[in-house]
C-alpha positions in Angstrom: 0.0 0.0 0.0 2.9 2.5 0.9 4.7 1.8 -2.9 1.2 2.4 -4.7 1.3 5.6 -2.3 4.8 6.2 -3.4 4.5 5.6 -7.4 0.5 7.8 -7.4 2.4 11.1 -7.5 4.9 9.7 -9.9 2.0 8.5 -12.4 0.4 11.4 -12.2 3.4 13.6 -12.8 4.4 11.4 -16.2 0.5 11.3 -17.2 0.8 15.2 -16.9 4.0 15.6 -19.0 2.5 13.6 -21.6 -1.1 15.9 -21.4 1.4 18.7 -22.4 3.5 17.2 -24.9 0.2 16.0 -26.6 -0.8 19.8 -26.4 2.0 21.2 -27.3 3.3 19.0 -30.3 1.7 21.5 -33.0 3.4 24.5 -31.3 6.7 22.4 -31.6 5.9 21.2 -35.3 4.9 24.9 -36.3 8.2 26.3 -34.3 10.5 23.9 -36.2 9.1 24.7 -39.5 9.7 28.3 -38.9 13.4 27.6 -38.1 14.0 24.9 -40.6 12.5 28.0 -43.3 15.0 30.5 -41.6 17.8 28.8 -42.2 17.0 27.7 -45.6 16.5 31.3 -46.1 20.1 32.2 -44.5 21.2 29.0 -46.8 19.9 30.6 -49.9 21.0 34.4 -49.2 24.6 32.8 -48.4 24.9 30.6 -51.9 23.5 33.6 -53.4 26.5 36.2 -52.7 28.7 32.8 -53.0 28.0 33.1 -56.7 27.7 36.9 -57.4 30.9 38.9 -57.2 30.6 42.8 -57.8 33.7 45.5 -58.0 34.1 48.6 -59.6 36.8 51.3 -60.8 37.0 55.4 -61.0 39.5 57.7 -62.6 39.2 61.1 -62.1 41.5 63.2 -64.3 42.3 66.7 -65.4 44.0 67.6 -68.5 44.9 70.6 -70.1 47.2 72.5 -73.0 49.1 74.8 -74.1 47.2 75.6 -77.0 43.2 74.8 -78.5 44.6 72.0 -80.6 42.5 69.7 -79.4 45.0 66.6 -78.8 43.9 63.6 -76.9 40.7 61.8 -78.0 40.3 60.1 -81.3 41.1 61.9 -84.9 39.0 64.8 -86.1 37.3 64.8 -82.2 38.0 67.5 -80.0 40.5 66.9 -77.0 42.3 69.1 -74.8 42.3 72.9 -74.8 43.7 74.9 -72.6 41.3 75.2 -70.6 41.6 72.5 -68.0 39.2 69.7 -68.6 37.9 67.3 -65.7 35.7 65.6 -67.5 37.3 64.2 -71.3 38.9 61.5 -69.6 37.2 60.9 -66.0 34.7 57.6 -65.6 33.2 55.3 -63.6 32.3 51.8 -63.8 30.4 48.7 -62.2 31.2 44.8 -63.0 29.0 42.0 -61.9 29.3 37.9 -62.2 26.7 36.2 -61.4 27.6 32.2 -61.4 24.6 30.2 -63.1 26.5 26.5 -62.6 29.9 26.1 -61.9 30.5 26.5 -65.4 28.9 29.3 -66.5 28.6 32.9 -65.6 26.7 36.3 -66.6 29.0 39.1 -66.5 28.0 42.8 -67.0 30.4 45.9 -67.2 28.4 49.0 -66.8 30.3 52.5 -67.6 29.7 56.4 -67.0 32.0 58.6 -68.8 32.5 61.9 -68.1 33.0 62.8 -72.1 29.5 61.6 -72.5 28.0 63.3 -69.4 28.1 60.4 -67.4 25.9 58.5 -68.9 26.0 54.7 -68.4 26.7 52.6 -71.5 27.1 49.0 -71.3 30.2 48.0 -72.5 29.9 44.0 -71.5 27.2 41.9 -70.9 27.5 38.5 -71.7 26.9 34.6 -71.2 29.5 32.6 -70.5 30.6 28.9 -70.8 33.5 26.9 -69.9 33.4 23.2 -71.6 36.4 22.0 -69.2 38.6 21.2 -71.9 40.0 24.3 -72.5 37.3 26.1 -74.7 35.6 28.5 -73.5 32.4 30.6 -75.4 30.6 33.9 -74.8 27.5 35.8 -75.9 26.2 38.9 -75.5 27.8 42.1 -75.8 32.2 41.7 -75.8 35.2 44.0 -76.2 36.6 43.8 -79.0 40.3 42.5 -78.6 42.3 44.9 -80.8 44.8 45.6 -78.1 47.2 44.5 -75.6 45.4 46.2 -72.8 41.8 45.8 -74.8 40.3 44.1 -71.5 41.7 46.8 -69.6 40.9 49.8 -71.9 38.2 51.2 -69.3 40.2 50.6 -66.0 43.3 53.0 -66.1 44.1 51.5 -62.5 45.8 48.5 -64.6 47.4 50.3 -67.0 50.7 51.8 -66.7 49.9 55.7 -68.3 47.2 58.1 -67.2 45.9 57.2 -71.1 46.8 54.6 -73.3 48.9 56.2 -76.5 46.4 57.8 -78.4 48.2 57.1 -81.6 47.3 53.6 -81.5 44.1 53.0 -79.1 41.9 55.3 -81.1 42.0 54.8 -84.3 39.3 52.1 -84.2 36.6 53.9 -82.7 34.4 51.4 -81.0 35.7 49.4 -78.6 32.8 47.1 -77.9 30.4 44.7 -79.9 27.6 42.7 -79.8 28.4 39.2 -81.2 30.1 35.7 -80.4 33.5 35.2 -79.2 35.2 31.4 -79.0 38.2 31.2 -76.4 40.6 28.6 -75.8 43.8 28.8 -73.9 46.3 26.0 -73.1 49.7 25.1 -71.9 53.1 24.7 -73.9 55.4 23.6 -71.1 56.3 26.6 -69.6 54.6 28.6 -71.7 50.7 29.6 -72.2 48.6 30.4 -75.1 45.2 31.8 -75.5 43.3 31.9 -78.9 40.0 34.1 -79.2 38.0 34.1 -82.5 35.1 36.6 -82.2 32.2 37.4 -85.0 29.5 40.2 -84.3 28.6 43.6 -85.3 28.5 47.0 -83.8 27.9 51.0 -84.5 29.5 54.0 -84.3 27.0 56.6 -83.7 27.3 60.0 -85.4 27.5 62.3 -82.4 31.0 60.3 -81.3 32.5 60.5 -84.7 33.7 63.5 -86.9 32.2 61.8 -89.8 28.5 63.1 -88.9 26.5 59.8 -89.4 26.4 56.8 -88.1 28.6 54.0 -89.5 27.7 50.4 -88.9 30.7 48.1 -88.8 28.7 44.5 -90.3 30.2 41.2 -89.8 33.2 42.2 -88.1 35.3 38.7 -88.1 38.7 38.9 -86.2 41.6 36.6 -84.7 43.8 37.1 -81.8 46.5 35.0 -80.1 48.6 35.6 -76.8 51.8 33.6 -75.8 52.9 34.0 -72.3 56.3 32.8 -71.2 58.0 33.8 -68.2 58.3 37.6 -68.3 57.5 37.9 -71.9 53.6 38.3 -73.4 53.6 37.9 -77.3 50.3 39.1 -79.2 49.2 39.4 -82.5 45.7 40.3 -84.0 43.8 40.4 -87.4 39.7 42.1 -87.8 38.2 42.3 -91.0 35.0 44.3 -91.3 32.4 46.0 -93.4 31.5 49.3 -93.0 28.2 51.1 -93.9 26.2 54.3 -93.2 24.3 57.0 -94.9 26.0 60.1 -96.3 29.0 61.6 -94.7 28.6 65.1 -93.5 32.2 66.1 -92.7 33.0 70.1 -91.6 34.6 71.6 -94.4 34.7 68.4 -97.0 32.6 68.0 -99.7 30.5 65.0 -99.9 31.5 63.5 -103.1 34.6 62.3 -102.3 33.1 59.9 -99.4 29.5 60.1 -100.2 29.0 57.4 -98.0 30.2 53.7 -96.8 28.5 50.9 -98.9 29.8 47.8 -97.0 33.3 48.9 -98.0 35.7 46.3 -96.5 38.2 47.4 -93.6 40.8 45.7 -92.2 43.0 45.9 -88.4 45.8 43.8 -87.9 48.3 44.4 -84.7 51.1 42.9 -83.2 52.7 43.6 -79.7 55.4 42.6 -77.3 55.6 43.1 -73.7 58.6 42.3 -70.9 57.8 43.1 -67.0 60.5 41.8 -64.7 58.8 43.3 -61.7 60.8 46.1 -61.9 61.7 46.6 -65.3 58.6 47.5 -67.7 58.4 47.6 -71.6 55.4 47.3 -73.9 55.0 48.1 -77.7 52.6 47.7 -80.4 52.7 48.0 -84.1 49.0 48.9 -86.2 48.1 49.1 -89.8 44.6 49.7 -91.0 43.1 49.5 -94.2 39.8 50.6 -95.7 38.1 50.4 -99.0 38.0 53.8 -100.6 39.3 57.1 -99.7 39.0 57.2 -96.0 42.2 57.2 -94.7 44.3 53.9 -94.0 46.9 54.4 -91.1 50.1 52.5 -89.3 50.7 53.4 -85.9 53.0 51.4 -83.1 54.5 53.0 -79.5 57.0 51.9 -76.6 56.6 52.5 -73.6 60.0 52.3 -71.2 59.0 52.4 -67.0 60.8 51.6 -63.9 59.6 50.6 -60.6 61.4 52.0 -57.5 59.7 51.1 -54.3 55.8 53.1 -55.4 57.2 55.1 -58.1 56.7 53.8 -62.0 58.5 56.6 -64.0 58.1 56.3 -67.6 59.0 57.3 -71.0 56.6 56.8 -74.0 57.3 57.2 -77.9 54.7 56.9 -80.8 54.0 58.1 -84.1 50.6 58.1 -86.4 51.1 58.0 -90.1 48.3 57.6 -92.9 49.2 55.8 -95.8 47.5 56.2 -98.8 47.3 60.3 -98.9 48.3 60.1 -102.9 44.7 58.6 -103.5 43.3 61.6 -102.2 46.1 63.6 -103.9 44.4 66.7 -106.2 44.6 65.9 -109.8 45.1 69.4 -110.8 45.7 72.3 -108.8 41.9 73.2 -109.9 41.1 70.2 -107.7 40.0 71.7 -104.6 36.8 69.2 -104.0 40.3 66.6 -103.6 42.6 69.1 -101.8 40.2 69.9 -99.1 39.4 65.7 -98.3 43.2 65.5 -98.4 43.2 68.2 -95.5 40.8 66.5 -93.6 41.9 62.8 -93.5 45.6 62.9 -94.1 47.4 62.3 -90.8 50.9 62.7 -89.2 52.5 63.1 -86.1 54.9 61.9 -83.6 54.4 62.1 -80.1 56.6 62.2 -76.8 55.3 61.8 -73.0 56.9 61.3 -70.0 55.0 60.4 -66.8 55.2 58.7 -63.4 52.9 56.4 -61.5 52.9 56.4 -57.8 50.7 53.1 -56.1 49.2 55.3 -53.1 47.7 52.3 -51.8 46.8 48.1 -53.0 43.9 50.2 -55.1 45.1 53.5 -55.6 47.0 55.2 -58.1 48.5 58.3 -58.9 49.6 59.7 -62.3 51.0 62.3 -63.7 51.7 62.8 -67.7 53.1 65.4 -69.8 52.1 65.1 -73.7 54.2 66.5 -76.8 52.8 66.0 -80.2 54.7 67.5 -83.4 56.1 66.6 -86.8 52.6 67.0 -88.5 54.1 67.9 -91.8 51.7 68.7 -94.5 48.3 67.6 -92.2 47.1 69.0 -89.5 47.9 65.8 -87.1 44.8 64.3 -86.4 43.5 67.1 -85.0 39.9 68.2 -84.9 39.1 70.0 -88.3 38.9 73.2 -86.9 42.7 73.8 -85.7 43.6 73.3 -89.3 47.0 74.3 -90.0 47.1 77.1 -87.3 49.3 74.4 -85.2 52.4 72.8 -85.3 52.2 71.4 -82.4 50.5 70.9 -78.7 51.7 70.0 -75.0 49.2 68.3 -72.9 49.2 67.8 -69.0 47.6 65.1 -67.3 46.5 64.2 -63.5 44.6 61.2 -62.5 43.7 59.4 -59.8 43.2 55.6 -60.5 41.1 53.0 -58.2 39.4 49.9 -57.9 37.4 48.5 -55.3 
């Protein structure tokens, strides 16, 4: 009698736990949904910034000259006066990858000049694929890979000038395209090489050229290969294109002479060479471009000599800018004027001379400073805009930019 005593307050205490547990199960259920949905929440938000990656760059630069020449853009576009100019070669820009599989990506370049009063332009926005055997292919909008420092062109933080040598980076004027792209890249012992074949189309709108129309550039086909080894980088690059638009309306040029392009067949091929010990810097590139007609055909090349000492990358930098068919735009007869005044407007020549310094302020801050000389325009008026015309021989420009990435 005593034990059933003894075990009564026990039974009762169990039968009550299990009153509660029976009461309280759906509260439990409910509560371990609502954590189990948490976390797969917290689980989806972390795989999400897993895959997306997002950094940016700014330059903010000031140039100015000693003259209104208007040296520093692209040919027959104004550049630098002497008033000082914070805005011709400033920008800002956004990149995104967002990771679909392991395998492929969608990246997106966004960019805000401050030539074009900041407006963003997309300059990439692609698909990408990677087939694991070394192939890779894209699709969407691409850069076109002219260049040595064509992936580069928009982020001055990786580049060793405060601008790339005019004489050579602008004579193509679009930089971007909308197209297909095939990459493949292996290894030769000690060496690497990458292979891009790219096909697509793109336009060159009127108020960014000194032609005063827009010119299409249709079925743009082109070929570039890179060999690494060691300190040296080996390039070499071939575009063939057609160009087309409606009437040229050139200041000053009659428009006979280039009425218009009629998918007239142009041609870019480049080579370049490049050493960087980690102290000892050297690049140079060699241009020629071709195109059906009058318009001008060109060769261009630099090289660029730096140093690095501790922060400091002091450089030297040579290049010259020479059209090469001015005798098919030659008058006939001094009577010729509609011929004398298109050989005034897109013959070219000149040789330019900067000197500069870099100075890394930080791991994602630069420094630069740049002094500009371009002379020896001989009979042309060296590229520049139509209006300085023969009233200069020459033009110093100066240059301060603040690179970053972050």
């Amino acid at each position: 009698m005593k034990k059933a005593f003894i075990m009564l307050p026990l039974a009762v205490a169990c039968a009550s736990q299990f009153v509660m547990a029976a009461t309280t199960d759906t509260q439990r259920l409910a509560q371990l949904e609502q954590e189990l949905a948490i976390l797969q929440e917290a689980s989806s938000y972390d795989s999400l910034s897993d895959r997306m990656s997002i950094n940016g760059f700014f330059t903010g630069q000031m140039g100015v000259a000693n003259n209104d020449a208007g040296y520093g853009n692209r040919p027959g576009v104004e550049g630098y006066t002497s008033d000082p100019n914070f805005s011709l070669g400033s920008k800002l820009g956004l990149q995104g990858t967002f990771a679909l599989t392991e395998q492929t990506q969608i990246v997106g370049q966004l960019v805000s000049r401050g030539a074009d009063d900041w407006t963003p332009e997309m300059e990439w926005a692609f698909l990408s694929h990677d087939f694991d055997n070394g192939f890779t292919a894209r699709i969407g909008r691409l850069r076109v890979p002219l260049y040595m420092y064509s992936d580069y062109l928009e982020v001055g933080y990786a580049q060793p000038w405060a601008n790339p040598p005019a004489d050579v980076y602008t004579i193509v004027p679009v930089s971007s395209y909308d197209g297909i792209d095939i990459l493949y890249d292996t290894d030769l012992g000690d060496a690497s090489l990458s292979l891009q074949a790219s096909y697509g189309h793109e336009t060159d709108d009127a108020e960014e050229n000194p032609l005063g129309v827009d010119v299409e550039f249709n079925n743009t086909l082109g070929m570039s290969a890179t060999l690494s080894y060691e300190e040296w980088v080996f390039r070499g690059t071939y575009f063939v294109t057609e160009l087309k638009s409606g009437s040229l309306d050139v200041p000053g040029v009659p428009a006979q002479p280039f009425d218009k392009f009629d998918n007239e067949k142009a041609e870019f091929a480049g080579i370049g060479i490049s050493y960087d010990n980690g102290a000892l810097l050297a690049i140079s590139e060699y241009t020629i471009s071709k195109v059906e007609g009058k318009y001008s055909d060109t060769k261009s090349g630099y090289i660029t000599l730096g140093y690095r000492i501790n922060a400091f990358t002091p450089y030297v930098n040579y290049s010259f800018l020479e059209t090469t068919d001015n005798d098919e735009r030659a008058p006939s007869s001094a009577a010729d004027g509609t011929n004398l005044v298109a050989s005034s407007a897109f013959n070219w020549e000149r040789t330019t001379y900067s000197v500069g310094s870099r100075y890394d302020i930080s791991s994602n801050l630069a420094l630069k400073l740049d002094v500009t000389y371009a002379t020896d325009f001989g009979d042309t008026h060296g590229a520049l805009p139509s209006h300085a015309g023969e009233d200069f021989d020459d033009t110093i420009v100066y240059t301060v930019s603040f690179d970053a990435v972050f």
